[in-house]
C-alpha positions as CSV (number, residue, x, y, z in Angstrom):
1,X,-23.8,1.1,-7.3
2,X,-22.5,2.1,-10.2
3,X,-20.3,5.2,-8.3
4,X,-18.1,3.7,-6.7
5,X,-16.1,1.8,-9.8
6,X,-16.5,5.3,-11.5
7,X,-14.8,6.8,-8.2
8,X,-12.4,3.7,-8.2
9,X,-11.3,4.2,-12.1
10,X,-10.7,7.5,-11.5
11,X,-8.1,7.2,-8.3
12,X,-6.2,4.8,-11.1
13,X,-6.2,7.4,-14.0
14,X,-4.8,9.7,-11.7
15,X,-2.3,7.7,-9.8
16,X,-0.4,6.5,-13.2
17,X,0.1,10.4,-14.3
18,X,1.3,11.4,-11.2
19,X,3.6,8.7,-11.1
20,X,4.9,9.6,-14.4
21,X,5.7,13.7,-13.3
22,X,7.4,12.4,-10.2
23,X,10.1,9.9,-12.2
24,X,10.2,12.9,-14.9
25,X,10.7,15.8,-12.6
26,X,13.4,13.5,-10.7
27,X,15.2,12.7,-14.2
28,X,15.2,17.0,-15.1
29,X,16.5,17.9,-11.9
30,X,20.3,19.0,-11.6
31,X,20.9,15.9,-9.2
32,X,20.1,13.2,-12.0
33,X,22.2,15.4,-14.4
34,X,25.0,14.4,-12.7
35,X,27.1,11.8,-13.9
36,X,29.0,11.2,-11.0
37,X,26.1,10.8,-8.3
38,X,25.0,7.4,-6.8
39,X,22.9,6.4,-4.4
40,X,25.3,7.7,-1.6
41,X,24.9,10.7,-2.8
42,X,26.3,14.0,-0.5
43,X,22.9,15.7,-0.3
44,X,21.2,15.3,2.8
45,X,19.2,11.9,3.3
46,X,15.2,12.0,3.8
47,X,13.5,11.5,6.4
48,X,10.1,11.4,5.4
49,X,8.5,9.3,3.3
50,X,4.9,9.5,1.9
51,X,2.9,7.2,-0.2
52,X,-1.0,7.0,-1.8
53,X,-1.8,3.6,-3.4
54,X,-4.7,1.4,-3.8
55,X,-5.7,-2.0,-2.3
56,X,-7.7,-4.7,-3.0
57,X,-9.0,-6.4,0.6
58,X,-10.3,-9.6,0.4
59,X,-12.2,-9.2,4.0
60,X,-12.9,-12.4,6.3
61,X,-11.0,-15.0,3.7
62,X,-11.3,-18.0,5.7
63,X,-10.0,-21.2,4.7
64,X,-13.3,-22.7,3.3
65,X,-13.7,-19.3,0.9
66,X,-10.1,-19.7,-0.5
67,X,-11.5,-21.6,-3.1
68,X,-14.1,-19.1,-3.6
69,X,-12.2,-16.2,-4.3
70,X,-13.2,-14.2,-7.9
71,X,-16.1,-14.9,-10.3
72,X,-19.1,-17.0,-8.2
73,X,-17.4,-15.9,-4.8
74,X,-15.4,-13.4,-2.9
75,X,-15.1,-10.5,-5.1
76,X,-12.3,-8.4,-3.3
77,X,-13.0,-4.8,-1.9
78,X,-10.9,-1.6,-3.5
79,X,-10.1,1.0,-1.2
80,X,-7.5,3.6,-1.2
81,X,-4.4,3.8,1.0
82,X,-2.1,6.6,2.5
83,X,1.0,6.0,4.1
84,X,3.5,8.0,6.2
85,X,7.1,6.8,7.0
86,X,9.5,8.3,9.8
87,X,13.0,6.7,8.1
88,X,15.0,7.0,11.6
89,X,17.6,4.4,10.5
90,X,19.2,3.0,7.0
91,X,16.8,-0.1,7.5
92,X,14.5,0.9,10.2
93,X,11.0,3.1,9.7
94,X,8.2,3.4,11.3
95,X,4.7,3.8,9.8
96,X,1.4,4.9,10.2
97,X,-1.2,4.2,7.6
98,X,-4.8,4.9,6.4
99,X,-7.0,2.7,4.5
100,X,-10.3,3.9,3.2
101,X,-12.6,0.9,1.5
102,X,-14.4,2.0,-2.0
103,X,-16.6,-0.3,-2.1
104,X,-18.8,-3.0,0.0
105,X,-17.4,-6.2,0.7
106,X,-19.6,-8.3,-2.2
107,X,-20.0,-13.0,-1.8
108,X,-21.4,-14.2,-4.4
109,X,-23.7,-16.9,-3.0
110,X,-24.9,-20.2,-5.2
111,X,-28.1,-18.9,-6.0
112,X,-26.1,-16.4,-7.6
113,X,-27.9,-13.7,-5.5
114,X,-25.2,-11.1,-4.3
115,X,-25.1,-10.5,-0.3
116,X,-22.8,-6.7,0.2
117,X,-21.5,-6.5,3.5
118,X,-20.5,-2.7,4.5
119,X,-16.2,-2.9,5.0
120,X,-15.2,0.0,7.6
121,X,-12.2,2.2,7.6
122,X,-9.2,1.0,9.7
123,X,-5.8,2.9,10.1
124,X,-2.5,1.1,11.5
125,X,1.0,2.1,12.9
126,X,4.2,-0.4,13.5
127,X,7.4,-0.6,12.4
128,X,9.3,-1.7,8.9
129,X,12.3,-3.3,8.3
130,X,14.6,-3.8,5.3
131,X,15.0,-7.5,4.8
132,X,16.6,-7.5,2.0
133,X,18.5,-4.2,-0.1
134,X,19.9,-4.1,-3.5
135,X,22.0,-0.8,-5.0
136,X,20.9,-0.6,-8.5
137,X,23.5,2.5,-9.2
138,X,23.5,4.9,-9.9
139,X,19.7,5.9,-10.0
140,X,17.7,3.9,-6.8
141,X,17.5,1.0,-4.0
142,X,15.5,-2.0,-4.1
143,X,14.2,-3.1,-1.1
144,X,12.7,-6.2,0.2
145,X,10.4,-4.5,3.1
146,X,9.0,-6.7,5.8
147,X,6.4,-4.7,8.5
148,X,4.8,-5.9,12.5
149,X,1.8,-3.3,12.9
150,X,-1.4,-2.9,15.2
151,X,-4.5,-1.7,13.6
152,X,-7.8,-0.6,14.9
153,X,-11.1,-0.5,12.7
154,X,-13.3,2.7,13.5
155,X,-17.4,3.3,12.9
156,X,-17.6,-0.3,12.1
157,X,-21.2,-2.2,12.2
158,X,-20.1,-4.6,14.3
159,X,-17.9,-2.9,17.1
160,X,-14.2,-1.3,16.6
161,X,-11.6,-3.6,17.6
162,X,-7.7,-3.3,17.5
163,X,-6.2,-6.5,15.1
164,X,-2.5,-7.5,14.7
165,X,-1.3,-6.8,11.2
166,X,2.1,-8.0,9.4
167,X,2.5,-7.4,5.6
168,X,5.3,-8.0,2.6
169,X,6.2,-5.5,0.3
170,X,8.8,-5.0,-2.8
171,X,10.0,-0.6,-2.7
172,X,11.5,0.5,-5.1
173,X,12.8,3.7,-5.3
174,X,15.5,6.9,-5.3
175,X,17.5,7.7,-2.6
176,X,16.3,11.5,-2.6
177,X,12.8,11.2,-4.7
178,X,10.4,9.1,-6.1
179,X,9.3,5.7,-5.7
180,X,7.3,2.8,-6.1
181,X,5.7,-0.3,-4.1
182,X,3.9,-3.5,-4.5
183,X,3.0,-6.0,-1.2
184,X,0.8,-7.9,0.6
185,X,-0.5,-7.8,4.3
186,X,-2.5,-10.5,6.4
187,X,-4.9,-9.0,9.5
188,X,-4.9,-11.6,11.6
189,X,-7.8,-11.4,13.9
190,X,-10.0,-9.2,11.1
191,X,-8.7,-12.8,8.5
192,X,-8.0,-9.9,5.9
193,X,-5.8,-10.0,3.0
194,X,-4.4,-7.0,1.0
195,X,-2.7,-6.8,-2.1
196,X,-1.3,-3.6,-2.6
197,X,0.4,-1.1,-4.9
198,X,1.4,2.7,-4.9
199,X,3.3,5.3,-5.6
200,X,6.0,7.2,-2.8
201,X,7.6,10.3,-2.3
202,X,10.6,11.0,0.1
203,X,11.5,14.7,1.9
């Protein structure tokens, strides 16, 4: 057991650093040396965008175990996330993720035994939309990202099943380079909820 937060911790150390060379890399190159470029810049837009983040999935949250959630309860599942973005249209996407889970699905019960519960791979495709953009000129776009998806779970103990999936998400990032995200998503037949966070790239 003691892996898989070692595995987890790891993803983390590696993810900030990264992070760090994309933003620095984007603020050296001749583009950002400009003084006179905004965001509507005359380079080419992208038209790819792809992300790696982390998740926390807080599997079968009922209404009875939202009270439960954290120390003596639910103890959320960490998994890894990769995304991929076709950006067809100024607010318009459409995406196609993978989520790998880290670690078993853990319920504290009130004996204070621990009951694991194995949390299977899922991968999901949809569309996004910009709800909400704001120009922060000269340097990168703020948007308020909402997304309609249809996931399917895959070597699952109990039988793979398609789910309906809708999520929330703040992106921020340059027109023509890095970015970042933070959001939440709600499966609605697998009762899931994700927080999640990551890092972006656009080609």
């Amino acid at each position: 057991m003691t892996a898989q937060p070692n595995r987890s911790s790891l993803i983390t150390v590696i993810l900030l650093p990264l992070l760090l060379c994309l933003n620095a890399h984007a603020e050296g190159s001749p583009g950002a040396a400009d003084d006179g470029q905004t965001v509507s810049s005359k380079q080419l837009p992208p038209i790819v965008e792809l992300s790696f983040g982390r998740s926390q999935l807080f599997a079968e949250l009922t209404g009875s175990k939202l009270n439960d959630v954290g120390p003596g309860g639910l103890v959320p599942t960490s998994s890894v996330l990769f995304l991929g973005e076709w950006l067809m249209a100024p607010k318009w996407g459409l995406l196609a993720a993978f989520n790998l889970p880290l670690t078993t699905q853990r319920t504290v019960q009130a004996d204070g035994t621990v009951f694991e519960e194995r949390v299977a791979p899922s991968y999901v495709a949809g569309i996004r939309y910009s709800l909400l953009s704001f120009d922060l000129r000269p340097r990168a776009i703020l948007d308020i990202q909402g997304t309609l998806l249809v996931g399917r779970t895959f070597n699952s103990d109990e039988g793979d099943f398609f789910f309906p999936l809708s999520g929330l998400r703040l992106h921020l990032a340059r027109p023509n380079g890095p970015g970042m995200y933070a959001g939440v998503t709600w499966a609605f037949q697998k009762e899931t909820l994700a927080l999640l966070y990551g890092i972006s790239r656009r080609f």
